[in-house]
MARLOLUM-789656 format. One record per residue (C-alpha): residue in three letters; y, z, x. Coordinates in steps of 0.02 Angstrom, whole numbers, padded with zeros to 5 digits, always signed. Example, Ala and Ser with C-alpha at 12.3 -4.5 7.8 and 13.67 -1.06 7.14 Angstrom:
REM MARLOLUM-789656
ALA-00225+00390+00615/SER-00053+00357+00684/
REM end
This chain:
REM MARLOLUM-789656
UNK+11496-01135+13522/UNK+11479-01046+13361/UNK+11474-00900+13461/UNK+11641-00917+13560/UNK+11738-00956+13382/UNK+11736-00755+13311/UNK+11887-00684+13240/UNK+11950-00594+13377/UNK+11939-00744+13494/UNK+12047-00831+13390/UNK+12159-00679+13359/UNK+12174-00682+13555/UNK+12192-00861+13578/UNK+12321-00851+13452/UNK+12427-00686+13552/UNK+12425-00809+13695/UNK+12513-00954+13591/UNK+12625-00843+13509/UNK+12678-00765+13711/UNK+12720-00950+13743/UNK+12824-00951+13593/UNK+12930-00802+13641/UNK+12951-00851+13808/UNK+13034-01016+13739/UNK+13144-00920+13614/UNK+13208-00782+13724/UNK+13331-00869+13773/UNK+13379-00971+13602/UNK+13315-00847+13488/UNK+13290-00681+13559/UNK+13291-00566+13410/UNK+13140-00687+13344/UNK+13062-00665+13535/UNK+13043-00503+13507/UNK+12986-00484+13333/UNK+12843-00613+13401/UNK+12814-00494+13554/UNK+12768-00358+13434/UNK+12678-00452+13319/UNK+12576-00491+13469/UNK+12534-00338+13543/UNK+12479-00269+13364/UNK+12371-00411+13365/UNK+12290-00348+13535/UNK+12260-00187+13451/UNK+12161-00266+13280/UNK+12078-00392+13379/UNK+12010-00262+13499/UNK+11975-00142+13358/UNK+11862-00288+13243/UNK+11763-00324+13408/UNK+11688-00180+13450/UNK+11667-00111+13238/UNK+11567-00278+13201/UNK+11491-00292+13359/UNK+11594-00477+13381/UNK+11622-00463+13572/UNK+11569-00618+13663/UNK+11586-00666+13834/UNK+11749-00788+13813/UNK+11827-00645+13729/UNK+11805-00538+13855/UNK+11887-00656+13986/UNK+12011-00702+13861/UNK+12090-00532+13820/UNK+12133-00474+13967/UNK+12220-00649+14003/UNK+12319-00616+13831/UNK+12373-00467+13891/UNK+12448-00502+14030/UNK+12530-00670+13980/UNK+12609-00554+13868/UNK+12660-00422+13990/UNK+12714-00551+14094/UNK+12827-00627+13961/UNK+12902-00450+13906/UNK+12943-00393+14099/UNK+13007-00559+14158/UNK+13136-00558+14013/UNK+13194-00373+14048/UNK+13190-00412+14251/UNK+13318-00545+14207/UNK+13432-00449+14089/UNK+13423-00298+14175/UNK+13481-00398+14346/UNK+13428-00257+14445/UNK+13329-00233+14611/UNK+13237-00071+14570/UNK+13199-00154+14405/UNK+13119-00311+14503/UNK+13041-00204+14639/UNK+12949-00103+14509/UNK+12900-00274+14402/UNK+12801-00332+14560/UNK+12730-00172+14608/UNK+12648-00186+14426/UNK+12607-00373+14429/UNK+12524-00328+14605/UNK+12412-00223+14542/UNK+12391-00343+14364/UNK+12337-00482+14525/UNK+12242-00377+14598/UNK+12123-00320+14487/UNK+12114-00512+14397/UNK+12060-00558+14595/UNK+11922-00394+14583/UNK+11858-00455+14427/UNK+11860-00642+14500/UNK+11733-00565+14640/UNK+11620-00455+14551/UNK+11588-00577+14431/UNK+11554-00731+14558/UNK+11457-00612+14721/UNK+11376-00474+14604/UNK+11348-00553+14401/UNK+11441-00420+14351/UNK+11605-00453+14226/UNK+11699-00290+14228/UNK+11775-00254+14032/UNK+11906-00148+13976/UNK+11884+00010+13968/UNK+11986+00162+13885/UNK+12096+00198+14051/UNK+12132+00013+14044/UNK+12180+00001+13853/UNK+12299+00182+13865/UNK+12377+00068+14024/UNK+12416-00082+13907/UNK+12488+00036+13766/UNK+12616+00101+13872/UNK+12679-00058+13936/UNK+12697-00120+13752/UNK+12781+00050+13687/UNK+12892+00041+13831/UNK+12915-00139+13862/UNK+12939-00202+13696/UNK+13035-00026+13648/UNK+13177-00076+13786/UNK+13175-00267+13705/UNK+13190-00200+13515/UNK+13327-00094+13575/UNK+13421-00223+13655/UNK+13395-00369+13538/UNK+13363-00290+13366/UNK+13453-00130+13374/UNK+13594-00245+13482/UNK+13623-00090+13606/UNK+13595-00057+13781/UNK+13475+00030+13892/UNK+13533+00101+14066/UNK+13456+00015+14222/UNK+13396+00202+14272/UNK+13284+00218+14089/UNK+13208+00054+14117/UNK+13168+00118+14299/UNK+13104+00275+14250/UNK+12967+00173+14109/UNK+12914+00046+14233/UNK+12889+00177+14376/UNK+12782+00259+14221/UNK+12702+00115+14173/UNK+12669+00088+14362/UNK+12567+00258+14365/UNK+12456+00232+14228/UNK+12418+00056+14322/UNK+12359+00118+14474/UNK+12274+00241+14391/UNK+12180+00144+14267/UNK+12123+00027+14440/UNK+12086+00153+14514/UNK+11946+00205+14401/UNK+11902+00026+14371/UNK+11833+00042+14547/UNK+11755+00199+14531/UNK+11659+00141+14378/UNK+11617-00021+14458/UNK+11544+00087+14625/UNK+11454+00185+14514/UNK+11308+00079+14475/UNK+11295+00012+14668/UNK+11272+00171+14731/UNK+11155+00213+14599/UNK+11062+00046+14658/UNK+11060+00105+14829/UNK+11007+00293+14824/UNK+10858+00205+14689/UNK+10805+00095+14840/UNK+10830+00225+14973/UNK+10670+00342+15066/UNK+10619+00499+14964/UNK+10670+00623+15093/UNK+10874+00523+15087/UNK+10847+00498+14887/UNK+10811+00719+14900/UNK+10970+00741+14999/UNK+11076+00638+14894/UNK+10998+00720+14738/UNK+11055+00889+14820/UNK+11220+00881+14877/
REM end
């Protein structure tokens, strides 16, 4: 238990709190949503920062994080799909949460067939840096600055955003297939482990 209750765990039990929180005051409170938002994400940043410099990184962190993140996400892009009242906006939203599904489902399965958690890696942290600089830059401007972003700049973020998803999953995968085909050219004749080793 003592092991579960580090700092960052409780940094990123508190980032999912304080997503609740905005998510309640968007409506009510918005300029006070936001400022919460960004609060959060810097948390993300120091939290992930003190785990790996003190070597604090524990197993519920590691499950909890990504969680944060996306409860986050999900907060941030939910509350510009609605004020931006836009299809393109929406359509983009879900081809991002797909992939966000999609890769909590991967993890799901290598973790319960193979023992293997899968944790974030760099292409994965760059990918949640531009959804906060973009998502919460659109919500600052909106709420705090109190002007408006065009439908077509809120397109053109998310269909960035959408990039760097795909393309952090993408080497996700490649990392994970990595060490299985590794595993299999180990276990493999000499004369096929020969010809591998010489392509």
């Amino acid at each position: 238990m003592n092991e579960r209750i580090t700092i960052p765990n409780v940094v990123t039990a508190t980032r999912l709190a304080m997503s609740v929180v905005a998510a309640g005051l968007a409506a009510r409170a918005p300029e006070a949503a936001v400022v919460i938002c960004i609060v959060a994400a810097l948390l993300d940043a120091f939290d992930g920062w003190y785990a790996r410099a003190f070597s604090a990184c524990t197993r519920v962190g590691e499950h909890m994080d990504p969680l944060a993140d996306k409860v986050l996400m999900g907060v941030v892009y939910g509350w510009i799909g609605i004020e931006a009242a836009s299809a393109l906006v929406w359509l983009l939203v879900a081809i991002v949460a797909v992939r966000e599904v999609a890769m909590t489902l991967f993890r799901a399965y290598s973790l319960q067939k193979h023992g293997r958690y899968i944790p974030a890696s760099a292409s994965g942290r760059a990918k949640m840096l531009v959804q906060s600089v973009v998502g919460l830059g659109v919500l600052s401007i909106t709420h705090l600055l109190d002007r408006s972003v065009p439908v077509s700049i809120v397109a053109t973020g998310l269909a960035v955003i959408a990039v760097f998803s795909y393309a952090s999953a993408a080497a996700y995968v490649a990392d994970w297939k990595r060490p299985q085909e590794l595993a299999a050219e180990a276990t493999a004749p000499t004369a096929v482990r020969r010809a591998v080793a010489g392509r």
